[in-house]
VOGU-3710 file (C-alpha; in Angstrom, 3 decimals, decimal comma):
1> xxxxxxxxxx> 248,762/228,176/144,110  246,540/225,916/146,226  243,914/224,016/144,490  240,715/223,402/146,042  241,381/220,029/147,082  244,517/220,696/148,673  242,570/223,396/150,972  240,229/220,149/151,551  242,699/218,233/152,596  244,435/220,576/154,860
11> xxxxxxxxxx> 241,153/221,493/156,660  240,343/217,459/157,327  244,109/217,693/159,153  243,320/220,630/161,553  239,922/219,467/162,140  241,212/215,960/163,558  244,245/217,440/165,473  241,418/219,377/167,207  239,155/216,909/168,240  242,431/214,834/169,321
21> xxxxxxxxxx> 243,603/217,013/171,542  239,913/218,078/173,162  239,755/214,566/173,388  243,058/213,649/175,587  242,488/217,179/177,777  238,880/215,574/177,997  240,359/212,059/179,204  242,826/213,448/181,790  240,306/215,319/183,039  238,330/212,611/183,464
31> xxxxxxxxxx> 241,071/210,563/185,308  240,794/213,601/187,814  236,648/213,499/188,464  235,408/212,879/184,946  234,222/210,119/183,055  235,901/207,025/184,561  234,688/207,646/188,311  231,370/208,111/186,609  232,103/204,685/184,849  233,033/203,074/188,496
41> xxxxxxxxxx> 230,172/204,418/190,316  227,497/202,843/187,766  229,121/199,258/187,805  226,785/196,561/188,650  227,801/193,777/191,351  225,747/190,842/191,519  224,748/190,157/195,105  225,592/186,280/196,305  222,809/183,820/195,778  222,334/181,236/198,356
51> xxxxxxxxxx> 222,324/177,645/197,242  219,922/175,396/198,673  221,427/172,186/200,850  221,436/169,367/198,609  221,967/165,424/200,453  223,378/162,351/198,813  223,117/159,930/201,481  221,160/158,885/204,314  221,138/156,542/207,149  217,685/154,870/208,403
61> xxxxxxxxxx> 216,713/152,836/211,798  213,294/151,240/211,822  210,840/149,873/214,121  207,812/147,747/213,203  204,708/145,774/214,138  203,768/142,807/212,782  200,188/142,781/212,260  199,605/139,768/210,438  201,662/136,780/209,107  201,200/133,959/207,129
71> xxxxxxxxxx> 203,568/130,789/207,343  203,272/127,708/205,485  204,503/124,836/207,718  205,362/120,957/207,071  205,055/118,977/209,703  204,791/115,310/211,358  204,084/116,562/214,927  200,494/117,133/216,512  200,105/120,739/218,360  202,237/122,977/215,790
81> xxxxxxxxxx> 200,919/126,643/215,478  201,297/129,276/212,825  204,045/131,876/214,856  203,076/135,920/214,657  206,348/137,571/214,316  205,189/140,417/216,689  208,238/143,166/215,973  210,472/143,431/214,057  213,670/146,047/213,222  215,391/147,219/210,388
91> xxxxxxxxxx> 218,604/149,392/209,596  219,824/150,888/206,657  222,218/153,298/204,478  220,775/154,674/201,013  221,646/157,404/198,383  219,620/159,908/196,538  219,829/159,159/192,971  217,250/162,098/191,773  214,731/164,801/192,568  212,205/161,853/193,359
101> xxxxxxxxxx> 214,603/158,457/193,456  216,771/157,208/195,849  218,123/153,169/197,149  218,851/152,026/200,122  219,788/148,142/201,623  218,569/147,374/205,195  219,295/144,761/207,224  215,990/143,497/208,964  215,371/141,518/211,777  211,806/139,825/213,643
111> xxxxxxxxxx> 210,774/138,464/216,606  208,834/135,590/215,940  206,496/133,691/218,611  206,914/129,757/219,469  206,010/127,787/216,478  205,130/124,218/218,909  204,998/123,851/222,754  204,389/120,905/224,237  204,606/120,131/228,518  203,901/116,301/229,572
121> xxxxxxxxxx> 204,690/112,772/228,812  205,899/111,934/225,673  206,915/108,499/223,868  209,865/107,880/221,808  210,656/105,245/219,969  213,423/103,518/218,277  214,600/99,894/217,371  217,516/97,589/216,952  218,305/93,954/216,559  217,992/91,815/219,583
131> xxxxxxxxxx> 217,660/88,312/221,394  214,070/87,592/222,284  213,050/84,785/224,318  209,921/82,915/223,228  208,350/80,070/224,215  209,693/76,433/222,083  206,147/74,952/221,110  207,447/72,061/219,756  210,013/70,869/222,101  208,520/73,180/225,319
141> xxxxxxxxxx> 210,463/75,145/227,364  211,889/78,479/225,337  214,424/79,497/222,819  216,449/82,173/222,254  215,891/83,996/219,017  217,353/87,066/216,990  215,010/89,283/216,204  214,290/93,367/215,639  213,054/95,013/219,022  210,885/98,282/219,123
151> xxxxxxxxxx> 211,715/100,182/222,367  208,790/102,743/223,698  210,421/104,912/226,233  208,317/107,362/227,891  209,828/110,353/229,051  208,038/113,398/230,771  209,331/117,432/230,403  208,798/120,064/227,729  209,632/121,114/224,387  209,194/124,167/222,452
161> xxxxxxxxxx> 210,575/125,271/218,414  211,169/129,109/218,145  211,237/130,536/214,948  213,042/133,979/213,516  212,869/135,358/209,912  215,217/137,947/208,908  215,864/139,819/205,395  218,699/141,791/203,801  217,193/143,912/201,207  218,315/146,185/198,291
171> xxxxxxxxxx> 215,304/148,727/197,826  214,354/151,460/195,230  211,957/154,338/195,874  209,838/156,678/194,394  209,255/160,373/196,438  205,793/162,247/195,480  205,549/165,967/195,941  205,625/166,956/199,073  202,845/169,110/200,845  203,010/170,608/203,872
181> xxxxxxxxxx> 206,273/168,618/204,941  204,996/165,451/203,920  206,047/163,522/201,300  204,528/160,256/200,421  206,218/157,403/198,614  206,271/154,006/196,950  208,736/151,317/196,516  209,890/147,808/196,493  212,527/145,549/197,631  214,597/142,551/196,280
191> xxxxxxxxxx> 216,774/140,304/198,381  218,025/137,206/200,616  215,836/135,440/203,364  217,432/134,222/206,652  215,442/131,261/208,654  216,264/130,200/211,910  214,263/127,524/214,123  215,605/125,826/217,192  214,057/123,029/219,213  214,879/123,441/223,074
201> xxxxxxxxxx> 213,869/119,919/225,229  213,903/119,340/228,813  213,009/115,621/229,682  212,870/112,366/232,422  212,711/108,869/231,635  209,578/107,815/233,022  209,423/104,179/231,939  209,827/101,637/228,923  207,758/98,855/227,144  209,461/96,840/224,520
211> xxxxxxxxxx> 207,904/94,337/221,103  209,076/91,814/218,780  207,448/90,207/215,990  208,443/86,811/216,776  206,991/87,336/220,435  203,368/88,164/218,601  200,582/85,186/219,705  197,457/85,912/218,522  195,766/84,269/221,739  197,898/84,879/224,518
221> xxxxxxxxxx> 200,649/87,769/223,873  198,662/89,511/220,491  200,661/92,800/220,562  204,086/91,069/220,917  204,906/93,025/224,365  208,469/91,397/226,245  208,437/90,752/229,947  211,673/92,710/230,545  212,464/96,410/228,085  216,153/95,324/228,311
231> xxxxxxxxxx> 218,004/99,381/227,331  220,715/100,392/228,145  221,829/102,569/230,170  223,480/104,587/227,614  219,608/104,288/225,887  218,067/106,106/229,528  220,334/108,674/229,245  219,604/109,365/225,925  215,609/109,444/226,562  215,743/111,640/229,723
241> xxxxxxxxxx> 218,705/114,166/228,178  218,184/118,030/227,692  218,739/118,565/223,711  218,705/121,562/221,924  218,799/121,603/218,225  218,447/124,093/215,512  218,577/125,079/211,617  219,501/127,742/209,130  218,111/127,976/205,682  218,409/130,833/202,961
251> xxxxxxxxxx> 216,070/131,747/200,526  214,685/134,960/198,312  212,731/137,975/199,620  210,639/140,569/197,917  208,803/143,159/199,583  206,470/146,355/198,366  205,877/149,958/200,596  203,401/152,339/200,668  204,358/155,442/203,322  205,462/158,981/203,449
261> xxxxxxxxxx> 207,777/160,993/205,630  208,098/163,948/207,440  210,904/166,812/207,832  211,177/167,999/211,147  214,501/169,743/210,761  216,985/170,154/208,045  218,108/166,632/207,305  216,022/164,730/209,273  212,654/163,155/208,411  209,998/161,045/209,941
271> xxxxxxxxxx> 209,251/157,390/208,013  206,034/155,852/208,811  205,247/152,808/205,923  203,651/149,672/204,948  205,798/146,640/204,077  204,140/143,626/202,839  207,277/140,345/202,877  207,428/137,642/200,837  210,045/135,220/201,971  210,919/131,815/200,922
281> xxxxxxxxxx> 213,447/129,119/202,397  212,915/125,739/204,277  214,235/125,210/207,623  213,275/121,969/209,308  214,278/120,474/213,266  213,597/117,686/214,603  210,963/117,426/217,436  209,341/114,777/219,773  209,503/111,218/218,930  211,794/109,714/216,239
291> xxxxxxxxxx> 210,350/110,760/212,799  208,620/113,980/213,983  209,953/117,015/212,219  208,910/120,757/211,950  209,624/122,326/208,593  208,936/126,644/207,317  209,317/127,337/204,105  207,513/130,108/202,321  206,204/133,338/204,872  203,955/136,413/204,089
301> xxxxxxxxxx> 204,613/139,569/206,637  202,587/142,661/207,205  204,155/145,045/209,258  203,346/148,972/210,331  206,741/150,809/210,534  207,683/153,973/212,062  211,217/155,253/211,714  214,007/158,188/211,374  215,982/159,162/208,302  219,224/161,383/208,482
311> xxx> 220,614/162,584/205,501  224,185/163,006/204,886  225,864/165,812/202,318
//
């Protein structure tokens, strides 16, 4: 006999073969036009998203005008004026280093004016040991004597010192939100300063006068002029030669900017700024007579600069 939970049992068995096989006729039918091509026509693709352009470096030419300029000068020489550096240009390669940071080093150059110009006669002077004749007031006549001669040679031409500051810089920026294609920034600059003056001379000998101490008489010959300025001709040469002359000095440089840029197309951008330049070396040439000298050391620049960025992926 059967108990009842053998009948259990054996009604749990049918029960699952049944839903097993409505289950697989279910399934095929489905591989036919059931529940998978349901399944494949209710997948979601995700459509592409479009990355924005993103730039790492950039390349930078600049032009500027030098507005005013400050230049302290140490000289010997009458008629030196302060130069105006009256352009200048700057190139440069930088990287993005954030939303709102990037660095850059430029290379900048300037135009200065003449620092001295002078156009006429001019006196040199130099000295060197010597026999002087003199008159013997003891035993009359004259004697011969050794003694140190000053030679004034007057020449007549034209001489001018030119004067160029450069700067290599490493700079650091900081980019503002934009607004309307403008972005404005701030930044500042660390680096080396370049000097360069030159003396150019074109001269004649005019003429020479010549003194010795032991030719000084208070009554008769008070300024101790000699009859005859016995140079050489080696010494006429020298006096009436062209010369050109020049010096390089390097210092430190620190700068500060104020500006703000433009895009006009993708990758390219507008730069207008201020730059205010601190430099600081000491180049010195020689000018006019012996003992004249022209010397720059430390230089404030304030230029208006207009210029083109193009970034690089």
């Amino acid at each position: 006999m059967f108990s009842r939970s053998t009948l259990s049992i054996m009604a749990a068995i049918l029960l699952g073969a049944t839903v097993e096989a409505h289950a697989t006729d279910y399934y095929s039918n489905g591989m036919k036009d059931g529940i998978q091509d349901e399944a494949i026509d209710t997948i979601l693709v995700p459509q592409a998203v479009e990355m924005p352009e993103t730039f790492a470096w950039y390349l930078r030419g600049d032009f500027g005008y030098n507005f005013s300029s400050t230049t302290d000068i140490n000289t010997t020489a009458p008629g030196v004026f302060e130069p105006d550096a009256i352009s200048s240009g700057s190139i440069g390669f930088g990287r993005l280093l954030g939303p709102n940071l990037r660095f850059d080093i430029t290379a900048d150059w300037r135009n200065d004016d003449d620092v001295y110009s002078r156009s006429g006669t001019a006196i040199e002077s130099f000295s060197r040991p010597g026999t002087v004749t003199i008159p013997d007031v003891i035993n009359g006549g004259s004697v011969d004597v050794q003694d140190v001669i000053t030679f004034n040679v007057e020449t007549n031409g034209q001489e001018t010192v030119t004067f160029q500051n450069h700067t290599v810089m490493a700079n650091l920026y900081y980019d503002l939100d934009g607004w309307r294609g403008f972005r404005p920034y701030v930044g500042g600059g660390l680096g080396m300063a370049i000097y360069q003056i030159a003396s150019n001379r074109t001269s004649t000998y005019v003429r020479c006068d010549a003194t010795a101490p032991a030719a000084e008489d208070p009554l008769t010959n008070p300024n101790g002029d000699l009859a005859n300025c016995d140079i050489t001709q080696e010494d006429i040469n020298r006096a009436g030669e062209d010369r050109s002359e020049s010096s390089t000095a390097f210092g430190w440089a620190v700068s500060a900017t104020a500006g703000a840029s433009y895009e006009i197309s993708t990758g390219m951008k507008l730069d207008m700024n201020y730059r205010l330049t601190y430099s600081a070396a000491n180049a010195v040439v020689a000018v006019g007579g012996v003992g004249q000298s022209i010397g720059i050391e430390d230089k404030f620049d304030q230029e208006l600069r207009f210029g083109v960025r193009y970034e690089l992926y």
